[in-house]
C-alpha positions in Angstrom: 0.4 10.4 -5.5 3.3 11.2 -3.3 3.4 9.0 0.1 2.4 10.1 3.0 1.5 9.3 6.6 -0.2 11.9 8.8 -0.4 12.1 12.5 1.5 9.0 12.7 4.8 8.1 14.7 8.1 6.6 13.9 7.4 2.8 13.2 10.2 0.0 15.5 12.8 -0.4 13.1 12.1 -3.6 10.9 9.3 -4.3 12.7 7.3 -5.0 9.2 10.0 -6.9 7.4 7.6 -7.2 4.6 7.1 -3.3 3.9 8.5 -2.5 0.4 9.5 0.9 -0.9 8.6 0.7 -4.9 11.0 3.7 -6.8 11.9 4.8 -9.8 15.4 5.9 -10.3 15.7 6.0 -6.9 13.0 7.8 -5.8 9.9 6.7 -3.3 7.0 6.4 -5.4 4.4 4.0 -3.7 4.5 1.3 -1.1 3.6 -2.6 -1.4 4.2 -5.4 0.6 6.6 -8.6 -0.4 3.9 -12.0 -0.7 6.6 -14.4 -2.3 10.5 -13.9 -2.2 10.2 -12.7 -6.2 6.6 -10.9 -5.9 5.1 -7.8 -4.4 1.8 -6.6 -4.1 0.7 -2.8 -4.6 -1.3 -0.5 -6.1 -1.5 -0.3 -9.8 -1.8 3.4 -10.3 1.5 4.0 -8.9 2.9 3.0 -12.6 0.3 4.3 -14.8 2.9 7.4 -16.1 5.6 4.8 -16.0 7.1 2.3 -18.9 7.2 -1.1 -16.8 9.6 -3.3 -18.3 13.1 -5.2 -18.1 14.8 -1.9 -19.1 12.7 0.4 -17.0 14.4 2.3 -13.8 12.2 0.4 -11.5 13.2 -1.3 -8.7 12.1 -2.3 -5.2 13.7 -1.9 -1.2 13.2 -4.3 1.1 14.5 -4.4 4.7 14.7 -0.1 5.1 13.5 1.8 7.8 15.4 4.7 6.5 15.3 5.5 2.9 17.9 8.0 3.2 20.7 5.8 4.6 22.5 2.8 2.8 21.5 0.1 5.8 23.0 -2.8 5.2 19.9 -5.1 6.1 18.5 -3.1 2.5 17.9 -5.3 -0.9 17.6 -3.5 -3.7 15.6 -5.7 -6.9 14.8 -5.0 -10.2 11.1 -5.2 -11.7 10.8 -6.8 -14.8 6.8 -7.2 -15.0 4.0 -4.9 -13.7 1.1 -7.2 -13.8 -1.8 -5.0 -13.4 -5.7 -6.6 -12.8 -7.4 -7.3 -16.5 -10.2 -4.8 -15.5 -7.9 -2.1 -14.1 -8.6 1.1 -15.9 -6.5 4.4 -15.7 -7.5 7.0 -13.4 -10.6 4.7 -12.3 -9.8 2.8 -8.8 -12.3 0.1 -8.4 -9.6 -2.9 -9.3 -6.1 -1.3 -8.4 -4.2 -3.7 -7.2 -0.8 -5.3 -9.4 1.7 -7.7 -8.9 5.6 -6.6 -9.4 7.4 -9.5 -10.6 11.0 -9.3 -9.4 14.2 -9.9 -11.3 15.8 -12.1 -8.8 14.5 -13.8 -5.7 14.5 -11.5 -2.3 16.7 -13.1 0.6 14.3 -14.1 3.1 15.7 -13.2 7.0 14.9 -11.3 10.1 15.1 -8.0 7.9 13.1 -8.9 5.1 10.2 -11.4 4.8 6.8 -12.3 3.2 3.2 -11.8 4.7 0.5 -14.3 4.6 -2.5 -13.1 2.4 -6.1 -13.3 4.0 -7.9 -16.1 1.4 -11.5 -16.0 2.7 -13.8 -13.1 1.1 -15.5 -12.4 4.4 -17.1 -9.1 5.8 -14.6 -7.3 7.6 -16.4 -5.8 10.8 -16.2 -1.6 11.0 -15.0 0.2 13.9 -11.9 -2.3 14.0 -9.1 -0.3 14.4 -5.9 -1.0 12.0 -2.7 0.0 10.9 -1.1 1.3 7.6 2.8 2.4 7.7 4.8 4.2 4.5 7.4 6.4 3.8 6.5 9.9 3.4 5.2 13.4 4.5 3.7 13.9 8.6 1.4 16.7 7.1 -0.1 17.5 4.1 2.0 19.9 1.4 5.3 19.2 3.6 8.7 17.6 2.8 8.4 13.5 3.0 9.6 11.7 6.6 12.7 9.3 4.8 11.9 6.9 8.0 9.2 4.3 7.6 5.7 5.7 10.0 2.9 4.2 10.9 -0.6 5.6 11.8 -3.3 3.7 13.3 -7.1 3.9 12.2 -10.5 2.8 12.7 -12.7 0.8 9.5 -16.0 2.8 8.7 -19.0 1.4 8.0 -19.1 0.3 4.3 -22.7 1.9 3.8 -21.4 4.9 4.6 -18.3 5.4 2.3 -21.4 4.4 -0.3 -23.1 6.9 0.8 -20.0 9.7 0.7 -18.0 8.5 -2.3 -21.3 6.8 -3.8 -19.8 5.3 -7.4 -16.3 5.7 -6.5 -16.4 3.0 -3.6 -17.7 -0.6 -4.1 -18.4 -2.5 -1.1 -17.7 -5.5 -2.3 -14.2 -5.2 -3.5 -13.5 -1.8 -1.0 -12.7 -1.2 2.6 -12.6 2.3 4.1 -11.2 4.0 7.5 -12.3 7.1 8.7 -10.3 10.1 9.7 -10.3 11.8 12.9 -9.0 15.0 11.0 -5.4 14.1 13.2 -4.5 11.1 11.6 -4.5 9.8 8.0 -2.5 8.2 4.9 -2.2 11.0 2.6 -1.8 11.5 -1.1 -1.7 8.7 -0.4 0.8 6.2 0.4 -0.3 4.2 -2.1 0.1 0.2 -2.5 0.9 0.1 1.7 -0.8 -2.7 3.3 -3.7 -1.6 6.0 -2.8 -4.2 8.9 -5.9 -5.5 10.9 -5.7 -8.4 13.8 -1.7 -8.5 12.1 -3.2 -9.6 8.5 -3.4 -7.4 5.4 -6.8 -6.2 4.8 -6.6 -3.2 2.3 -4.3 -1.4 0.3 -4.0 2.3 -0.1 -5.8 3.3 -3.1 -7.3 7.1 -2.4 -8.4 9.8 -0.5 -9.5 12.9 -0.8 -7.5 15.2 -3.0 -7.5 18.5 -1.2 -7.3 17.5 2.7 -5.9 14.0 3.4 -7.1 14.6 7.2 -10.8 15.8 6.2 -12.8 13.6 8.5 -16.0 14.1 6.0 -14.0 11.5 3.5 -13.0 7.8 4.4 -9.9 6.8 3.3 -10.2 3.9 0.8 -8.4 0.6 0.6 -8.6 -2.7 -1.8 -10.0 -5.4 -0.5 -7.4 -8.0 -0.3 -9.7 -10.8 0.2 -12.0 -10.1 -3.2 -8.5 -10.8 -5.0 -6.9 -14.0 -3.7 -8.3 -16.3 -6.5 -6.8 -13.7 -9.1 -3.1 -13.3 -7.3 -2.8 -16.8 -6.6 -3.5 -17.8 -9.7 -0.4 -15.9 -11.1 2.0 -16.5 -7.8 1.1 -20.2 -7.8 
């Protein structure tokens, strides 16, 4: 899934000093967000075609706004372990979420810096409006934005991504936003943290395939939340 942020506009540089670019050989493949100055949080489809390891071409940014330009606030680490959730399956997105360990430990300043995880599993009321930011294309089938975007959007009612996606989205362990057919994530910006009330809520795990904006399809995120226990227990 290439990144992607639709409708959106150019985000305040390093105004989310947690936003991480995940990339292999120096490429933009997914999003996350830095929890711990050696851990980051993302999506675990974004490394199912790739060998994750100590000798793998993996690395994170932290501290860009532009992916293009060698800013000096920019931290480049190493990814020695994917840790992906036991009951993750390929191709099947009801538990993608992973933990990136990282080879050394990020240097925590005004550029770069952690975000504090929600740790209650509480209902998350719809029509909120939120935001999700990532590095990529500003319409679907066009050439990626190398400056970091941001869209805003409003949570849909849980019963009726059910009711769209029907076995694809879980409520308990799901959030969704729906699409005004302007603004989107698309294909799909994977890993990015959806930012509600200035907490993570989501993470990007998928849309629909053939037309990110379609406002028949809620977007779908992880629910942080339904995780905590599970990435605390690894972090400490």
């Amino acid at each position: 899934m290439e990144s992607g942020i639709v409708g959106g506009k150019e985000v305040e540089p390093h105004s989310r000093p947690y936003m991480v670019s995940l990339q292999l050989n120096n490429t933009h493949v997914c999003g996350g967000m830095l929890i711990k100055n050696n851990y980051v949080l993302t999506s675990a489809h974004c490394v199912d075609n790739i060998k994750c390891s100590e000798n793998s071409m993996l690395e994170v940014v932290l501290g860009a706004h532009n992916l293009k330009k060698h800013e000096i606030f920019q931290q480049r680490i190493k990814v020695t372990k994917c840790i992906k959730y036991p009951s993750y399956k390929q191709k099947e997105y009801h538990h993608d979420i992973m933990l990136l360990k990282l080879k050394t430990k990020a240097k925590i300043n005004k550029f770069v810096n952690v975000i504090a995880l929600p740790e209650k599993d509480k209902k998350i009321p719809a029509n909120q409006k939120c935001s999700i930011a990532g590095w990529g294309m500003k319409a679907p089938n066009t050439s990626a934005s190398h400056v970091l975007q941001e869209v805003t959007l409003k949570l849909q009612f849980n019963f009726e991504c059910r009711r769209i996606w029907q076995k694809y989205f879980y409520p308990q362990h799901m959030i969704c936003t729906a699409s005004d057919g302007k603004k989107a994530f698309c294909q799909g910006d994977s890993g990015s943290p959806l930012i509600c009330n200035n907490k993570p809520r989501g993470i990007a795990a998928y849309t629909y395939l053939y037309d990110c904006r379609s406002p028949k399809y809620p977007q779908v995120y992880i629910k942080i939340s339904y995780f905590f226990p599970w990435i605390k227990n690894i972090i400490g």
